[in-house]
N, C-alpha and C positions, 0 to 999 in steps of 0.2 A: 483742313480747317479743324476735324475733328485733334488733329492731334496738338496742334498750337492751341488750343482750349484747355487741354489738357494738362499742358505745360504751366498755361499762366495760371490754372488752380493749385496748382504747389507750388507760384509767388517765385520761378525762377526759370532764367530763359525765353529764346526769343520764338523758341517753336519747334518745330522736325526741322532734320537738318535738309530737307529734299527741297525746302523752299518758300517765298510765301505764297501766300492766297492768291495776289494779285501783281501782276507785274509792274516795274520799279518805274517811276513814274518821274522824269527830271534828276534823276541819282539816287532818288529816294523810293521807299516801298511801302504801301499804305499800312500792310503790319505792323511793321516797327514802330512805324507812327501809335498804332492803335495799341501796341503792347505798351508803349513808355506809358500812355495819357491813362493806360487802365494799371499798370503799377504804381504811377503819384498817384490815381483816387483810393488805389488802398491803403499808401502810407499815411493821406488824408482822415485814414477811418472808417471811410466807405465799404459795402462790404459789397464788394461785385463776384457773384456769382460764374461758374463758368458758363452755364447755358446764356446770360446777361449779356457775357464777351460776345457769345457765339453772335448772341442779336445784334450786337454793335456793328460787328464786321457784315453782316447783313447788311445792313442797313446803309449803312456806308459806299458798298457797293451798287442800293438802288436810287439815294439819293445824290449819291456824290459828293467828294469831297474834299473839291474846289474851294466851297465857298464855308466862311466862317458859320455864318449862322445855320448850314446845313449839316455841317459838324458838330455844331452845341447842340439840338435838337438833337440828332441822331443819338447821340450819349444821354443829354438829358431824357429820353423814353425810352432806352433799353435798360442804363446802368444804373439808373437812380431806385430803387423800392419803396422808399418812404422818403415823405415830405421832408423829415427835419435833414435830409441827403443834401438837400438842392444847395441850401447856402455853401457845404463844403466843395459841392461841384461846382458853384460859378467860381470859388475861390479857386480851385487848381486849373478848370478852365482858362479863367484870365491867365493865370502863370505860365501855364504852356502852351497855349495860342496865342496870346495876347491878350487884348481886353474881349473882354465879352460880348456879344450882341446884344440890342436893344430887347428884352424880353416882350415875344408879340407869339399870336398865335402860327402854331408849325404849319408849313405850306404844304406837309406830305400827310397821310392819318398815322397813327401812331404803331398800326402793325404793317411792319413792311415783308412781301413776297420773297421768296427765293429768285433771284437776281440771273439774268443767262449770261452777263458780262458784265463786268465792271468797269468803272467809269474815271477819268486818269484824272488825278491827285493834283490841284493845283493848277489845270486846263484854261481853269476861268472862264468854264461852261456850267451853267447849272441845271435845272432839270428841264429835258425839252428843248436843249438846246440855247437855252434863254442868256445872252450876254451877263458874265459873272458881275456882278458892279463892287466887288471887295475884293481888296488881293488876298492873294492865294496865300494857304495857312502851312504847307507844307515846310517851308524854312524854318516860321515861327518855329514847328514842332521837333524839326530835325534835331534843330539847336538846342532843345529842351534836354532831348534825350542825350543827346553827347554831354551836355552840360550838368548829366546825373553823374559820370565817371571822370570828369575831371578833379585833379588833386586843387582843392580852394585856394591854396597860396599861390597860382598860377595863373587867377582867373583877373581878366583886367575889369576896369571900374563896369562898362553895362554887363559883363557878365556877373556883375556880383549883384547886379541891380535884379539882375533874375531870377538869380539862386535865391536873394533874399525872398522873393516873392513866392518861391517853392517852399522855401521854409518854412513861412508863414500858415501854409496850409498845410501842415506836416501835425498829425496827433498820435499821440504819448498818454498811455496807461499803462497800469499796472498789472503785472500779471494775476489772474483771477486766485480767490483763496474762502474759501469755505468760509464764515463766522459763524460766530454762536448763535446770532438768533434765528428763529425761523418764521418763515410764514404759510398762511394757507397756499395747499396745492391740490392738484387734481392727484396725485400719487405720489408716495412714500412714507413716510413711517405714520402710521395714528396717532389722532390728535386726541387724547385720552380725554382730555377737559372739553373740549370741542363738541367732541362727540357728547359727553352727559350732557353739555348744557343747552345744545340741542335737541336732546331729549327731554329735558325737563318742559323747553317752552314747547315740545309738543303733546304734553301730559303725561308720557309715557309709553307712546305709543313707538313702533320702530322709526329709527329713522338712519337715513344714511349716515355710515362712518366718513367723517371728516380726516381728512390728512394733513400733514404741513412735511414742509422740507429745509434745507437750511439757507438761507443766503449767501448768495455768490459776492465778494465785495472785492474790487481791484486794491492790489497793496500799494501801500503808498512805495513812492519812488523819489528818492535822494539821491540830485545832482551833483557831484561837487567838480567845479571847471577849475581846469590851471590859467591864468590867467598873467603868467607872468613872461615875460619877454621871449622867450622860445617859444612861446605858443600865439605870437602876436599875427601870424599870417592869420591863424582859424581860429581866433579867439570872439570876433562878431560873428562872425556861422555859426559856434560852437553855442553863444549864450543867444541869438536867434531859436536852436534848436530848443533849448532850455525855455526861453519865452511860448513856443509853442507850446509845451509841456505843463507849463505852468498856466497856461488861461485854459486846458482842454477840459471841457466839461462832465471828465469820466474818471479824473486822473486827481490823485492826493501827490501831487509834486511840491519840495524843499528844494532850493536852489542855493550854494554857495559858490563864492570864487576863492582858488585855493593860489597865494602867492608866499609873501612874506608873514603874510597871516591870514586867518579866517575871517569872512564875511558874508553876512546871512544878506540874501539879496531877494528871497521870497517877495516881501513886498513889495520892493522896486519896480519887480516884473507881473506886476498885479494888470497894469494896466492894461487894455486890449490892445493901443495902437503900438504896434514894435520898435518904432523909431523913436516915440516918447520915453516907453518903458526901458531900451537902450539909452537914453537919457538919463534917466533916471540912476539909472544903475551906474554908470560910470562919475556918477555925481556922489554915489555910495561906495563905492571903491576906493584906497588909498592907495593901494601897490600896484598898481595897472602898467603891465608889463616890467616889472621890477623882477626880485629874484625868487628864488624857487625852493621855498622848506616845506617839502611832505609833508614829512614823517612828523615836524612839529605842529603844524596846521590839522591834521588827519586826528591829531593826539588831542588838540582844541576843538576838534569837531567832537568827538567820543566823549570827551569827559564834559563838555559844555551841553550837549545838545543829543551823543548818542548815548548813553546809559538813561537820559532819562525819556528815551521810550522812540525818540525818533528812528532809531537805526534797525533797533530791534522787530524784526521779522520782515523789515523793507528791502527792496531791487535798489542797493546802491549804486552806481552809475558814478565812476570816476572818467576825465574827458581830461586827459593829460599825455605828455612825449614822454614820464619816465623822470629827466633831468631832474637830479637832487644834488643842490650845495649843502644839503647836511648832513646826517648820519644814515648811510643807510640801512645799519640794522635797527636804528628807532624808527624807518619807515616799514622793516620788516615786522616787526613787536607792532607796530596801530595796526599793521596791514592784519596781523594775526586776530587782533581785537575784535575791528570790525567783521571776520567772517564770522566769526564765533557770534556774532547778535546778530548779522542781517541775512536773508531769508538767501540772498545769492550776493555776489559781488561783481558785478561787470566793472572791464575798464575799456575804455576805448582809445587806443594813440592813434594819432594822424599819420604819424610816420611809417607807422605798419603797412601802410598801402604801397610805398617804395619799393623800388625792386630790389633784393636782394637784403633787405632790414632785417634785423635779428636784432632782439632784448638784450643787449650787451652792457646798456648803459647799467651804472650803480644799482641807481633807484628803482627801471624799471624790472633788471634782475633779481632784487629784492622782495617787492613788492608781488611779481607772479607766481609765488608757488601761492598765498592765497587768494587769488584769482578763480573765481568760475570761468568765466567767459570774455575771452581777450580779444577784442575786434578792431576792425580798421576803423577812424574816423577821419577820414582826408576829401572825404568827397559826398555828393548830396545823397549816392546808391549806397556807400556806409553809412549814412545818418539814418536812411530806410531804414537800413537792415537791424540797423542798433534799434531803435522801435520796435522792431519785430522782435528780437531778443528780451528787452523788457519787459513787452506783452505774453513773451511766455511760449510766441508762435512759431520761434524759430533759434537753434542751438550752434555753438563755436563751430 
């Protein structure tokens, strides 16, 4: 156990390779289970700790877990730290189990024993043997976790009904960046003025030195989606992801969609509800799924919107296959522009997750020598990971 904790503190993998904790229970293994539900709470934003994990898989083994509302409990009292957590847990909650249980008080106390045996996943026994009266959560879950690696143009209609629900609870900041100002701290540089005028209001007498330090402030982060016919499998996952991005309460997100030309969709995706705000946007779109100008679009984005100040020192985020019917050394020349103002460049293609893909095409040949960080985005464990990239937390 200690070393599967271990693992999921550096956000990859399922464990040692010797095994899980507890044995497989109907095909499935309560691990697996527990690693996916505590990887979506971190692309959520959640910050789960390792020693957190460790209590979960505890807990789970003294409570069981059969039964739905024995699993939201058990998470909600190991993984959660602070209140403002809860809302983003019931959101991934519901998505990877299903819906949520009625919130009422836990049946077990809130610190659970080390465990002599573990109790089987999905039995539809609960504690004491008590007949389970909810079905068993382990499908829900399995299906969750496979449903982080599939490629999105694959996925039939309830599957996308889930993924969207994943997506949903999916948050996007910016990677963190010093500013200019500063405020009171308990250590670092003195606060020269600070310090006098504290001494004045004490007449003159000593008094402690005042410090300040700088602010830490997320850089904004500029979307721009392809949106044009070749990208029509991932093109609602792609601006779902973007919708998250854009309501997350940490994050300075610009949102455009890049087809036959540019369009600023920031507002559009203002909204909270996702299905509305996807309304909204496709209501703001003219070239929706049409054809495919980069390098001229990239060039309208720069000279409209990035020299005057948006691009400059932001995590651009391109979310495109490559395909260009225009020129692709004028995608090469914007692509050169924008590195030169933004603070990095990600792009992420879907097709990159294909077996055997290589950047062959024009456009996207063009376009990667200025390139930071070229990721996959074909699936909901590339949309993670692309998050994590943004955030700063995690490199090509």
């Amino acid at each position: 156990m200690s070393a599967l904790v271990a693992g999921l503190s550096l956000g990859n993998g399922l464990g040692p390779a010797s095994g899980p904790v507890a044995p497989p229970f109907g095909g499935e293994d309560v691990t697996r289970v527990a690693v996916g539900f505590v990887r979506t709470l971190r692309a959520a934003g959640v910050a789960v700790a390792a020693r957190q994990v460790d209590a979960f898989l505890r807990a789970l083994e003294v409570v069981g877990p059969g039964r739905r509302a024995q699993v939201y409990w058990a998470g909600r009292l190991t993984l959660c730290a602070d209140h403002d957590e809860l809302e983003r847990y019931d959101r991934v909650f519901a998505a990877y189990f299903g819906e949520r249980p009625a919130r009422s008080a836990p049946r077990r106390p809130a610190s659970f024993p080390r465990p002599q045996a573990a109790v089987a996943l999905g039995s539809g026994q609960g504690h004491e043997g008590e007949p389970g009266t909810e079905r068993p959560v382990a499908a829900l879950a399995s299906s969750a976790e496979v449903l982080r690696h599939r490629d999105i143009a694959t996925l039939g209609d309830t599957e996308r009904t889930q993924l969207r629900r994943l997506l949903a609870a999916l948050a996007l900041g910016g990677e963190p960046r010093r500013s200019a100002r500063r405020r009171p701290a308990r250590r670092g540089e003195v606060d020269v003025r600070g310090t006098v005028r504290e001494l004045l209001r004490a007449g003159g007498e000593p008094v402690r030195l005042r410090h300040r330090q700088r602010v830490r402030t997320p850089r904004r982060v500029v979307l721009l989606v392809d949106v044009s016919g070749s990208m029509a499998p991932y093109a609602d996952a792609l601006l779902r992801f973007a919708h998250a991005a854009r309501t997350s309460p940490v994050a300075r997100t610009e949102v455009f969609t890049l087809g036959t030309r540019l369009t600023r969709v920031t507002g559009a995706l203002a909204h909270r509800r996702p299905d509305l705000a996807l309304a909204a946007l496709s209501r703001a779109v003219p070239d929706w799924s049409g054809g495919t100008r980069l390098g001229e679009t990239l060039r309208a984005f720069l000279e409209g919107w990035g020299r005057r100040g948006l691009a400059r020192g932001a995590v651009v985020v391109l979310l495109s296959d490559g395909w260009e019917r225009g020129d692709p050394e004028l995608l090469a020349e914007q692509m050169r522009r924008l590195h030169r103002l933004a603070h990095r460049v990600v792009w992420a293609n879907p097709r990159k997750g294909r077996p055997g893909y290589a950047p062959l095409a024009a456009g996207m040949a063009a376009a990667l020598p200025s390139v930071d960080v070229f990721v996959e985005g074909h699936s909901l464990a590339a949309l993670e990971r692309l998050a994590r990239v943004v955030r700063g937390a995690a490199d090509a």
